[in-house]
C-alpha positions in Angstrom: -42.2 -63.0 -157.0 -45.3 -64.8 -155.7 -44.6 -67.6 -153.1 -48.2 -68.9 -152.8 -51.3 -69.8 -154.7 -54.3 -68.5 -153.8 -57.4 -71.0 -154.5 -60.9 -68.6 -154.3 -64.4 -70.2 -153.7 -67.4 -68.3 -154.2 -70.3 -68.3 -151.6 -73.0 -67.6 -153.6 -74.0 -67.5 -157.3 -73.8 -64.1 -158.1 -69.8 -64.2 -157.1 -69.7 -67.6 -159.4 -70.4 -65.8 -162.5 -68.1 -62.8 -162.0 -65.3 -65.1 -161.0 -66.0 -66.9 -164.4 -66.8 -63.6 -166.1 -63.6 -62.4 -164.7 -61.2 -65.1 -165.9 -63.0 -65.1 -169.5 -62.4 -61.8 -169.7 -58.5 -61.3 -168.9 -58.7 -64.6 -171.4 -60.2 -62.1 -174.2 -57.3 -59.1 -173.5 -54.6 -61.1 -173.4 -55.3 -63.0 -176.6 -56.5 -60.0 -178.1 -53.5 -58.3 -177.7 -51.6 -61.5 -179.6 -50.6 -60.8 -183.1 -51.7 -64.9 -184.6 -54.4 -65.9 -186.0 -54.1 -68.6 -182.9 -54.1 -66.0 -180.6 -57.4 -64.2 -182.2 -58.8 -67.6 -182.8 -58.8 -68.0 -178.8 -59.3 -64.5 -177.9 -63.1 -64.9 -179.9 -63.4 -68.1 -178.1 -63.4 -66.3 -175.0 -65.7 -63.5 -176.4 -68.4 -66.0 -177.5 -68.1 -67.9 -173.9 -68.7 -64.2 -172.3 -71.8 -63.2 -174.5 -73.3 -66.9 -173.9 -73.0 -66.4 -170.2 -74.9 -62.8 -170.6 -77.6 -64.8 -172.4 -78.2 -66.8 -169.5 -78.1 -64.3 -166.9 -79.8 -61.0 -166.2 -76.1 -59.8 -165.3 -76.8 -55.5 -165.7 -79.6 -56.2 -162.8 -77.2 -58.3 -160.4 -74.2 -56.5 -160.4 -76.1 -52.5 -160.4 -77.4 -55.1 -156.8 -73.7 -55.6 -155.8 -72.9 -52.0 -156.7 -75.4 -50.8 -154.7 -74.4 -53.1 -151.7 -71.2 -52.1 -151.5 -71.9 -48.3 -152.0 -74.3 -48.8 -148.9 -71.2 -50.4 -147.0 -68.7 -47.7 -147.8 -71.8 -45.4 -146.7 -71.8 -46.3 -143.8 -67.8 -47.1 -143.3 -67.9 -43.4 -144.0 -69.4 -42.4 -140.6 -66.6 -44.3 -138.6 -63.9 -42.5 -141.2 -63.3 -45.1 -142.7 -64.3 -45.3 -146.2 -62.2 -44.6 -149.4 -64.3 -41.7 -150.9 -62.5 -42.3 -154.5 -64.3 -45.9 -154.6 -67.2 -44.6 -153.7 -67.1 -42.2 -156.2 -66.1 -44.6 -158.8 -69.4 -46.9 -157.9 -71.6 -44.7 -158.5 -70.0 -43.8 -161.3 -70.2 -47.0 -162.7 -74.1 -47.5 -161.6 -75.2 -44.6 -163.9 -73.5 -46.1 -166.8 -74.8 -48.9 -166.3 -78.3 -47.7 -165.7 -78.3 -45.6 -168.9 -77.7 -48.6 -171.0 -80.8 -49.8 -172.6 -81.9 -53.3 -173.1 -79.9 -56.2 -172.8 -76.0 -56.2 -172.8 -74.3 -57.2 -176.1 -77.6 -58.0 -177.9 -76.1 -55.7 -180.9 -72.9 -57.9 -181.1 -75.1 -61.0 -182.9 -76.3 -59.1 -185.6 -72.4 -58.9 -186.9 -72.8 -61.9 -189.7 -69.5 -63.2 -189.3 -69.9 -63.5 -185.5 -73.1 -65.1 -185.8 -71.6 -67.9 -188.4 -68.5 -68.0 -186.0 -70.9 -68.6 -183.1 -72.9 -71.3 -184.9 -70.3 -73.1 -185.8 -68.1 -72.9 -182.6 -70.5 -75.5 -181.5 -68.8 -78.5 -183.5 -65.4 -79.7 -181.9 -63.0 -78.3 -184.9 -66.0 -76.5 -186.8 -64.3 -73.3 -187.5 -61.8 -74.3 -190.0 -60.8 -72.2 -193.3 -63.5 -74.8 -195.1 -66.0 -74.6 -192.8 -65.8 -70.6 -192.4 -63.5 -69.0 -195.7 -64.8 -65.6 -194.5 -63.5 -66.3 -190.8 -60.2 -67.5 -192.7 -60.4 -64.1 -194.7 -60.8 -61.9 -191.9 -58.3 -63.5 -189.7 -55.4 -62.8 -192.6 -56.3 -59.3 -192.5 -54.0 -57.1 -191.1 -54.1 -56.6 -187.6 -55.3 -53.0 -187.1 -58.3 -54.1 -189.0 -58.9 -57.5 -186.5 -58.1 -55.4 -183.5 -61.3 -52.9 -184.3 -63.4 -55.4 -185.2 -62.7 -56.9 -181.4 -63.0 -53.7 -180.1 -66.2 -52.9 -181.8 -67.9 -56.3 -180.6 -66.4 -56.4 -177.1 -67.1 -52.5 -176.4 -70.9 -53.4 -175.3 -69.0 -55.3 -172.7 -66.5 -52.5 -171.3 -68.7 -50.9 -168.9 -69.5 -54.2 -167.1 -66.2 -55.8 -167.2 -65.0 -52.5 -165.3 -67.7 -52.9 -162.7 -67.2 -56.9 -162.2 -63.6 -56.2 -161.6 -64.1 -53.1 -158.8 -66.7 -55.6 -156.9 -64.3 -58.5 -156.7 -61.6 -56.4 -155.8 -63.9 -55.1 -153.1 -64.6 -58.3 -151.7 -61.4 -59.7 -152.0 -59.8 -56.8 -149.9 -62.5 -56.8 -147.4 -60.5 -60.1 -145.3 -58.5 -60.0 -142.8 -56.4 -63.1 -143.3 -55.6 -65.8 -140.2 -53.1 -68.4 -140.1 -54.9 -72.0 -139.8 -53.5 -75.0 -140.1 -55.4 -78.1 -141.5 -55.1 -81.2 -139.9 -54.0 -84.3 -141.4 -54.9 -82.3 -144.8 -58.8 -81.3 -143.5 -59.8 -78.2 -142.2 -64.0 -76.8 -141.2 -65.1 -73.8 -140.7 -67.9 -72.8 -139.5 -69.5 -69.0 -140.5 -71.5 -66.8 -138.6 -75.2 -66.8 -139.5 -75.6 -63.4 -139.5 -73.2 -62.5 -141.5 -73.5 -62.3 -145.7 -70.2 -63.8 -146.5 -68.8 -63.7 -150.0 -65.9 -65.6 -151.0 -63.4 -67.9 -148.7 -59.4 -67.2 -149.8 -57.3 -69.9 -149.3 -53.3 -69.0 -149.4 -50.5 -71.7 -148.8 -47.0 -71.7 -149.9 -46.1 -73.1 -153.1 -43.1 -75.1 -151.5 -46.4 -77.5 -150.1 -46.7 -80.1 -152.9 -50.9 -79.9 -152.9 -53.8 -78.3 -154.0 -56.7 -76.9 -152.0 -60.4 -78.6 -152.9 -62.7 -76.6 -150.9 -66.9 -76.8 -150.4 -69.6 -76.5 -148.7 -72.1 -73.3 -148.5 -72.4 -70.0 -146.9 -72.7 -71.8 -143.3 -69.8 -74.2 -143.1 -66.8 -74.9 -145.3 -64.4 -77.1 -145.4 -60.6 -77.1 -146.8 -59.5 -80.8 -148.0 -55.3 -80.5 -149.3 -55.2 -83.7 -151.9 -52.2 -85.2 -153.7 -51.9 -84.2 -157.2 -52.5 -87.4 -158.9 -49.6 -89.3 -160.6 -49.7 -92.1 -163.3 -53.5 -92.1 -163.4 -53.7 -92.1 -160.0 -56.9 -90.2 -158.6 -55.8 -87.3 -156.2 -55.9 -87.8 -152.4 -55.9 -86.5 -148.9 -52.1 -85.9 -147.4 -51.8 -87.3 -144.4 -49.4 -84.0 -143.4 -50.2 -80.9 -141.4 -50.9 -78.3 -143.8 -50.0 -74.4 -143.1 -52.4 -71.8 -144.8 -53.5 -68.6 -144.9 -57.5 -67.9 -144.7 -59.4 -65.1 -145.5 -63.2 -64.6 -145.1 -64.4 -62.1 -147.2 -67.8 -60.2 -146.4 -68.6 -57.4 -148.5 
């Protein structure tokens, strides 16, 4: 059983939108896997939230960037004996599928015309009901080997990527060594080395401890505020306690 809660902040934009990228897609397998129309209703939700991200990012060129970084680490990890060969292996793996992958990611998945009357009217708070869309009600009485293709079929475009996002962050993640800090009347700064391309700042503290992290700042200097949940409308604020915690900086 987990004791603590982890709180992650990214260091740079490129880390933002796999983090988010991340979380939408777990959202997408785990409703997919749901046998209600609820559960498929959500599960597209998190599909259309994923493809509108792509739209707005050139994502195939900045994670083949962070795939080549890392390679290049492990590259030279490998001199000291140090590297794991089978990640290495799996990187460049992944690069060449992604490089053989023409055009833009999931641009096929729009011409589907249910998706695209799905995605047009997901817009309008409550747009998507059996009124609105009686082919989206059709399709999402069908029976469930017939739903669970059609997701497959529009989130396969996706596959390749969702693989890669999830070996880089589990890279970075792994690449701290965590310290035990303590922050001071709930506040805690850091300060990070210059020279160094730090990714992502973990924050770990025992669930026992009654507050949340709220952390900011840039790739120079953090800092760690632990706030109050708030209570009766009451806005969240600083303890006053000393507050234990685990702190990982994470550089590749």
């Amino acid at each position: 059983m987990n004791t603590t809660i982890t709180y992650e902040f990214p260091l740079n934009e490129r880390i933002r939108v796999f983090i988010r990228l991340e979380q939408l897609f777990q959202q997408f397998l785990h409703f997919s896997a749901g046998a209600t129309a609820s559960d498929k209703r959500a599960a597209l939700s998190a599909l259309l939230d994923i493809i509108m991200i792509f739209q707005r990012n050139d994502l195939k060129s900045e994670v083949l960037k962070e795939l080549e970084r890392d390679a290049k680490t492990l590259r030279n990890m490998a001199e000291q004996q140090e590297a794991n060969v089978s990640v290495l292996l799996e990187i460049s793996l992944m690069s060449k599928k992604l490089h053989a992958v023409k055009g833009k990611i999931g641009i096929n998945v729009m011409q589907s015309e249910l998706f695209q009357s799905i995605a047009q009217r997901s817009t309008i708070p409550g747009g998507s009901c059996s009124f609105d869309l009686p082919e989206y009600h059709y399709w999402l009485e069908q029976d469930e080997h017939i739903r669970l293709k059609n997701l497959q079929q529009w989130s396969q475009p996706f596959d390749d990527i969702r693989i890669a996002i999830s070996l880089i962050l589990n890279f970075i993640r792994n690449s701290g060594s965590p310290s035990r800090e303590v922050a001071s009347a709930g506040f805690f700064q850091i300060s990070l080395d210059k020279d160094m391309s730090y990714q992502m700042l973990k924050v770990s503290v025992d669930k026992s401890i009654l507050c949340f992290a709220e952390i900011s700042g840039g790739k120079h200097r953090c800092s760690v505020r632990f706030m109050n949940p708030s209570v009766d409308n009451i806005r969240p604020t600083q303890t006053a306690n000393n507050i234990p915690f685990t702190l990982s900086c994470c550089l590749f």
